[in-house]
RODRENBA-517924 format. One record per residue (C-alpha): y, z, x negated. Coordinates in Angstrom, 1 decimal. Layout:
BEGIN
((Y,Z,X))
...
This chain:
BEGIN
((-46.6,-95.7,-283.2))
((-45.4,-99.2,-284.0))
((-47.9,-102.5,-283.3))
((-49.5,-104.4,-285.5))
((-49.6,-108.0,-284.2))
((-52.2,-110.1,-285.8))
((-55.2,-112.6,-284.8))
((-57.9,-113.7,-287.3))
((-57.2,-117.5,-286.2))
((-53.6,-117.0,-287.6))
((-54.9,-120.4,-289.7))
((-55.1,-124.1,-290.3))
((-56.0,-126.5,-292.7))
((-52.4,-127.6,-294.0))
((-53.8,-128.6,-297.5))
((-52.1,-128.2,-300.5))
((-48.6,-127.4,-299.7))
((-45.5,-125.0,-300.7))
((-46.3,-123.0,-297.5))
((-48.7,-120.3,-297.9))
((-50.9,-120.5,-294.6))
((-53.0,-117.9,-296.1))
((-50.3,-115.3,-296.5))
((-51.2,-113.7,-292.8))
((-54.5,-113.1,-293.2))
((-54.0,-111.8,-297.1))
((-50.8,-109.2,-295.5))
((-53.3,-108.2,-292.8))
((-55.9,-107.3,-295.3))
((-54.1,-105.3,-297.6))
((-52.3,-103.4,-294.7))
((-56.3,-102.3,-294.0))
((-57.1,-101.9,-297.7))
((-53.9,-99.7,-298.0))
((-54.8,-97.7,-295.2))
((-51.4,-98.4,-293.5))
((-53.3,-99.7,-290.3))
((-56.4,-98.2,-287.9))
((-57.9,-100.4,-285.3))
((-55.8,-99.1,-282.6))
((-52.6,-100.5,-284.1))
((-53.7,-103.9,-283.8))
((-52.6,-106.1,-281.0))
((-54.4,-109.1,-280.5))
((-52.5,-112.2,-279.2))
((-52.8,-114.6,-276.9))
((-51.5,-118.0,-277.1))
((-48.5,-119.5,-275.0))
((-48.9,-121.1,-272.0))
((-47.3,-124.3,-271.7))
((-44.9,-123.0,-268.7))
((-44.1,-120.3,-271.5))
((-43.4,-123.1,-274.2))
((-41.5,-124.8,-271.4))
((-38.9,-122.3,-271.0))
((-37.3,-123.7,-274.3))
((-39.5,-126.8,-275.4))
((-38.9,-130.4,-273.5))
((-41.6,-131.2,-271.6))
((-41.7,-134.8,-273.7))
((-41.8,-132.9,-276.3))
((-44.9,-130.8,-275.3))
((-46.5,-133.4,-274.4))
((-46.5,-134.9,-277.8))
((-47.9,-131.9,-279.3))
((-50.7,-131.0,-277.1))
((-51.3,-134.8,-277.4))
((-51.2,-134.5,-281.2))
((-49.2,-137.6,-280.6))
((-46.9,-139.1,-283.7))
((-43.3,-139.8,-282.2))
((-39.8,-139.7,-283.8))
((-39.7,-136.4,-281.6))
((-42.7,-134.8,-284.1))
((-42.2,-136.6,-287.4))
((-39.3,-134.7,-288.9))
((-42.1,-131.9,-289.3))
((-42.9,-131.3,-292.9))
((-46.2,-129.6,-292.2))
((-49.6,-132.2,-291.0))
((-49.9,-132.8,-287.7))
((-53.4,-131.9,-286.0))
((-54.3,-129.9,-282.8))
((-55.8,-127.1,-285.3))
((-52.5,-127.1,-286.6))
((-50.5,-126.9,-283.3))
((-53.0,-124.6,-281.9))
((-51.8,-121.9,-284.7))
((-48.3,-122.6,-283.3))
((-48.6,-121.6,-280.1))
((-50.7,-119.0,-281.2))
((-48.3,-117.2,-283.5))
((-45.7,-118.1,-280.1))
((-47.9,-115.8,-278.4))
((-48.1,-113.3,-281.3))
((-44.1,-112.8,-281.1))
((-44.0,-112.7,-277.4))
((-46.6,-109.8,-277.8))
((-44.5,-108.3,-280.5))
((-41.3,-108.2,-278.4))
((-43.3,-106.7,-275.2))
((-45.1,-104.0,-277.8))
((-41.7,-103.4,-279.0))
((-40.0,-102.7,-275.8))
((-42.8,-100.6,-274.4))
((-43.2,-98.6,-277.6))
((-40.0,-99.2,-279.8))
((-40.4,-101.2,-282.3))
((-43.9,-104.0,-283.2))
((-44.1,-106.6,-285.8))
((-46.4,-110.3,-285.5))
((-47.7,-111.2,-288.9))
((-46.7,-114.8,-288.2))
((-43.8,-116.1,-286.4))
((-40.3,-117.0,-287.9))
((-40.8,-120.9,-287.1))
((-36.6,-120.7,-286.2))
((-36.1,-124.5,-287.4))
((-37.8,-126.3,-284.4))
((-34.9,-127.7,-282.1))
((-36.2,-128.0,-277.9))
((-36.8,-131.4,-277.6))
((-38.4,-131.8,-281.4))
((-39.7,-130.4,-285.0))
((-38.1,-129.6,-288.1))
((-39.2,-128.0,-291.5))
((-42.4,-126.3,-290.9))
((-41.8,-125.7,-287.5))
((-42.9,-127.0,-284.9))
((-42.6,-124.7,-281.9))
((-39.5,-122.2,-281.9))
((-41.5,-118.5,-281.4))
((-38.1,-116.6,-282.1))
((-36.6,-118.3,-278.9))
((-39.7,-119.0,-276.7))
((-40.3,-114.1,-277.6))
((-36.5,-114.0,-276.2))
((-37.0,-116.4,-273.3))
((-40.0,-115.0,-272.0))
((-38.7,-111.3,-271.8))
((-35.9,-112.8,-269.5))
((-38.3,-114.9,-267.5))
((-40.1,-112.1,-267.3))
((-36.7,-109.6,-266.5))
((-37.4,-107.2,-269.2))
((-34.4,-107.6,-271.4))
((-30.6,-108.7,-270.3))
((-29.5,-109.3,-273.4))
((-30.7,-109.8,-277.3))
((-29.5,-109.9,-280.5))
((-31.7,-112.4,-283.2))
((-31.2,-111.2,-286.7))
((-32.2,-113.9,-289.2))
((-32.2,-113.4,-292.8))
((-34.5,-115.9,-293.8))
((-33.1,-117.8,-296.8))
((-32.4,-120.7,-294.4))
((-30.3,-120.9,-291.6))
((-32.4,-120.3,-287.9))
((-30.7,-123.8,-286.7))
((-32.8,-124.4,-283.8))
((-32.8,-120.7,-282.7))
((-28.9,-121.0,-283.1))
((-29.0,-124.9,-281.3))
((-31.3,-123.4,-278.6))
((-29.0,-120.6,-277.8))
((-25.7,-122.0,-278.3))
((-24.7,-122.0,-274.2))
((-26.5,-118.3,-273.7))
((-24.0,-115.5,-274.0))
((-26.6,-113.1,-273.3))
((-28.5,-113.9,-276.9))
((-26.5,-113.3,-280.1))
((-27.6,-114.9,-283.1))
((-27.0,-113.8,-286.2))
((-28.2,-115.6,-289.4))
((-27.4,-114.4,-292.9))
((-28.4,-117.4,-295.4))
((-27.8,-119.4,-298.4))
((-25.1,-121.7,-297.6))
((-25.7,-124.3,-300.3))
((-29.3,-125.2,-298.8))
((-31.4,-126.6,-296.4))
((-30.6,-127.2,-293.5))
((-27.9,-129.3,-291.7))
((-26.4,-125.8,-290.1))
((-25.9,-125.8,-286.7))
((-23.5,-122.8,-285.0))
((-24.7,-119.5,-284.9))
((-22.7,-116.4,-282.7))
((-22.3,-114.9,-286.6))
((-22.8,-117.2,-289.7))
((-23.1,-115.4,-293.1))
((-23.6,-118.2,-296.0))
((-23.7,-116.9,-299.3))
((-23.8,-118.5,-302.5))
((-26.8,-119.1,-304.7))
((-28.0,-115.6,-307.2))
((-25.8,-113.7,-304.9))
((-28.5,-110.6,-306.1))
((-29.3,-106.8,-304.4))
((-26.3,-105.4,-304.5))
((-24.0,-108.1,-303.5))
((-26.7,-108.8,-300.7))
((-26.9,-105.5,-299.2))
((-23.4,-104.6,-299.3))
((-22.8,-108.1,-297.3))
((-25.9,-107.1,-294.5))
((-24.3,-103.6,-294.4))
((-20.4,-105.3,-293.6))
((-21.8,-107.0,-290.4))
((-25.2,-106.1,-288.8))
((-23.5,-102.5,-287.4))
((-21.1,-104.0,-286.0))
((-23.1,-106.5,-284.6))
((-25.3,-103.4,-282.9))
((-22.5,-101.5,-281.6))
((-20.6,-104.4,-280.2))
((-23.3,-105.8,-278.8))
((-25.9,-103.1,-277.9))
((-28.9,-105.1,-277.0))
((-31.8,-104.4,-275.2))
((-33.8,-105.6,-277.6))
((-33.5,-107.4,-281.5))
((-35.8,-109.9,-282.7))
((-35.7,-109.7,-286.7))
((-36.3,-112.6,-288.5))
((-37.6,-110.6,-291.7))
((-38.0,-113.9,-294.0))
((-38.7,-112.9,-297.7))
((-37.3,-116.4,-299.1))
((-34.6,-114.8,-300.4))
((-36.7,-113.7,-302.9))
((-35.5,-114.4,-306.8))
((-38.6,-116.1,-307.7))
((-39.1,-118.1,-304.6))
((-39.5,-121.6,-304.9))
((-37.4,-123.1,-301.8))
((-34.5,-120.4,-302.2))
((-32.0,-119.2,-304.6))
((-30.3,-115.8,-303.7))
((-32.2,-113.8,-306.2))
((-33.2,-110.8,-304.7))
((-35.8,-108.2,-306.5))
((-38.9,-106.9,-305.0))
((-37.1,-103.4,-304.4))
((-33.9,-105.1,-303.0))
((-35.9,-107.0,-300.7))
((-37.8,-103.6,-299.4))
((-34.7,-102.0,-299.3))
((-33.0,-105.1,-297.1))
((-36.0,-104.5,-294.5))
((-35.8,-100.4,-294.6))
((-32.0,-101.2,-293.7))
((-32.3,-103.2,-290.9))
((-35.0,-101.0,-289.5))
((-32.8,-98.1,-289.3))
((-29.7,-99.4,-288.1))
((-31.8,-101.0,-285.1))
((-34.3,-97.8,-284.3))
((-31.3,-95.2,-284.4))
((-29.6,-96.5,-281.8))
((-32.6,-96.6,-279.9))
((-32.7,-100.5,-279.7))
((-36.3,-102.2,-279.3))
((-37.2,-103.7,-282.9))
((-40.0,-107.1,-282.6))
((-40.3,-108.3,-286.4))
((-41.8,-111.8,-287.5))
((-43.0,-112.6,-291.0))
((-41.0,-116.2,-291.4))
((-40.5,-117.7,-294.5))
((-41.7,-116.6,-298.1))
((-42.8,-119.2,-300.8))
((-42.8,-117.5,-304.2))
((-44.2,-118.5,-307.2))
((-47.0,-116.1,-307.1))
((-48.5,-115.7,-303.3))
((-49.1,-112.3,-304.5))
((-46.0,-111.5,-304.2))
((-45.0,-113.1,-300.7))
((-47.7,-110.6,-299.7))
((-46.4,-107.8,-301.2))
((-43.5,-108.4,-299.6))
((-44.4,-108.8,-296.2))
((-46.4,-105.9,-296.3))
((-43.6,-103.6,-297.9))
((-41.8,-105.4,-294.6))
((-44.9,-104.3,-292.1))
((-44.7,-100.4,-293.9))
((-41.4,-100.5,-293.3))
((-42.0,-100.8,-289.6))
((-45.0,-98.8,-289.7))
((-42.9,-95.7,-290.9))
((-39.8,-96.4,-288.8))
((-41.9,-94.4,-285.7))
((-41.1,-94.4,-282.5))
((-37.5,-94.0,-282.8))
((-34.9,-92.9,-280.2))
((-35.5,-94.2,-276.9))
């Protein structure tokens, strides 16, 4: 049975601001309202260490953070700055790491946080300011349980740090899909897949369905980290590729199958979503957590 990764301190006081900090606890609750979830799926995580965060963060860098320290190496962040704030970073850190060990004992897992793919080693960007995708990936090395990943990114924005933080690793494929015309200042992924503004469903799937099989077979990693961001989403308010409800469920579905039935491990994190209506960032992420749910166990 897939994993549920989730904590009830998946939370902080950010304020008012475009990013929906309430959007983990509100997917977790209607997974258990829907009856998609029993106790027994739920992981709870633990937070990073700071040797963990140290296999891809700069020890400067950490130092400002667990300092809650205001340097040029923290300011580009466009999230407040407090240790209740960092604290749910390494948190969710932990809640991806757990994901990709759930996934790789079991098949396939999901953390209903995670996605933070802008922060850069040595500092923040966006709303990130620790890199879960890479530190997940970098611990299952340290920890010799995966030779080789693939990270499949289609969150409306480019995963720059993820592709920055990998660049010299030819053991870790990245792979982001992403509105060209947008935020921000790319840096060079293994695979770059920029499309243009209201590129819609159809145009979108046909685009995912030209490249991620490839990128499977050639590759054939022991495990994919899926960067299941719903930004792409037509009435999102930091995105513009237009995709429906349905073609955003069917995107997930897609990726889910390609991965599972070749027998690949499948760790998912929530990223971005920002629609007009939180209601319907949470409807997506949870059409993205049933998607997992009912992928089963796969081929191993």
């Amino acid at each position: 049975m897939p994993r549920i990764v989730h904590s009830p301190a998946y939370c902080a006081d950010i304020g008012a601001h475009v990013f929906q900090v309430h959007k983990f606890r509100r997917t977790f609750e209607r997974l258990l309202a829907d009856g998609l979830l029993a106790a027994g799926d739920v992981a709870v995580p633990e937070p990073v260490t700071r040797a963990e965060a140290a296999l891809v963060h700069t020890e400067a860098y950490l130092s400002d953070l667990e300092g809650a320290a205001h340097t040029s190496r923290t300011e580009a962040s466009e999230l407040p700055f407090s240790r209740e704030i960092i604290r749910l970073f390494y948190l969710a850190a932990g809640g991806t790491c757990a994901a990709c060990r759930e996934a790789l004992a079991g098949g396939a897992a999901i953390n209903l946080s995670g996605g933070f793919h802008h922060a850069f080693a040595e500092r923040a960007e966006g709303f990130c300011y620790l890199n879960d995708v890479a530190i997940g990936i970098r611990c299952m090395q340290a920890e010799a349980r995966i030779g080789s990943a693939v990270v499949v990114d289609l969150d409306v924005h480019q995963g720059n740090g993820t592709a920055k933080i990998f660049a010299d690793d030819p053991a870790v494929f990245t792979f982001s899909m992403h509105q060209e015309r947008l935020y921000p200042v790319k840096q060079r992924s293994s695979l770059d897949v920029g499309l243009e503004a209201a590129v819609g469903d159809a145009g979108y799937l046909e685009t995912l369905a030209r490249h991620l099989p490839d990128i499977l077979e050639d590759r054939r990693p022991q495990l994919v980290l899926y960067v299941a961001g719903v930004d792409p989403y037509e009435h999102d308010q930091l995105g513009g590729l237009g995709l429906s409800i349905e073609g955003m469920r069917q995107r997930d579905e897609y990726v889910i199958c390609e991965v599972r039935k070749r027998g690949i491990a499948l760790a998912g994190v929530l990223a971005g979503g920002y629609a007009v209506s939180e209601d319907d960032t949470v409807q997506m992420h949870v059409n993205t957590c049933r998607a997992f749910l009912d992928a089963g166990g796969g081929q191993r």
